[in-house]
C-alpha positions in Angstrom: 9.6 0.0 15.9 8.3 -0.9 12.7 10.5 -1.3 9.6 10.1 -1.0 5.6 8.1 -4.1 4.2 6.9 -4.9 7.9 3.0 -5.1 7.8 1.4 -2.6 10.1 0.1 -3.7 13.6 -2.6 -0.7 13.9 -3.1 2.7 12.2 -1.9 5.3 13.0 0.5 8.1 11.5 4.4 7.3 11.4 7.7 9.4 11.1 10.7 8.1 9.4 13.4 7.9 11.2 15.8 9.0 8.7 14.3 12.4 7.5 10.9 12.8 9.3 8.8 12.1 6.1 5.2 11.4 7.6 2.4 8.8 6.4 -0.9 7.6 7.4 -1.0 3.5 7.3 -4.1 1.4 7.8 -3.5 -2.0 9.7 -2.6 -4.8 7.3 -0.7 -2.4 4.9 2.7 -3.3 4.4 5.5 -0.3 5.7 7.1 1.4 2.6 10.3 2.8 2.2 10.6 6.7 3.0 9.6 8.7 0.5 13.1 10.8 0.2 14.8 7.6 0.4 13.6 4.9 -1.7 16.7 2.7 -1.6 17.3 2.8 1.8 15.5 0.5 4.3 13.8 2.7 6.2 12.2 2.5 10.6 8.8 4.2 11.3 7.7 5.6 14.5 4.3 6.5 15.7 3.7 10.0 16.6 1.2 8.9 18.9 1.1 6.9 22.1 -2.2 6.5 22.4 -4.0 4.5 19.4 -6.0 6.6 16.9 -9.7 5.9 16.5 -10.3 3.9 13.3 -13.3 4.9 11.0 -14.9 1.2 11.6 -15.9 2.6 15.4 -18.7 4.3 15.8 -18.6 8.0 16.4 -18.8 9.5 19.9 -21.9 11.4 20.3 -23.7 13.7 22.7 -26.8 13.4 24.1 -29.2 16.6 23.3 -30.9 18.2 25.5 -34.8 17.8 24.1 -36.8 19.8 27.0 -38.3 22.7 25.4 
């Protein structure tokens, strides 16, 4: 479970464990403290168990039916 200052493994969107506060976080970024709690060190969770798709990946697309 990642912690305040840790830097962030993947993206994703995380709960704080201490009052639910939620944030979106791009890998690299450094974990800030909650929101509600600024002096308090502070444990994210994901709210997702499967990763999210990031916006580097190409979108998934449909083939279209051409015949006329």
């Amino acid at each position: 479970m990642p912690f305040s200052r840790e830097i962030n493994l993947k993206f994703g969107v995380y709960v704080s464990e201490c009052c639910g506060a939620e944030i979106v976080i791009v890998k690299g970024a450094r974990f800030p403290s909650c929101p509600n709690h600024l002096n308090w060190p502070t444990n994210w969770k994901s709210t997702v168990d499967e990763p999210i798709r990031e916006d580097t990946e190409p979108p998934l697309t449909k083939k279209r039916d051409t015949a006329a």
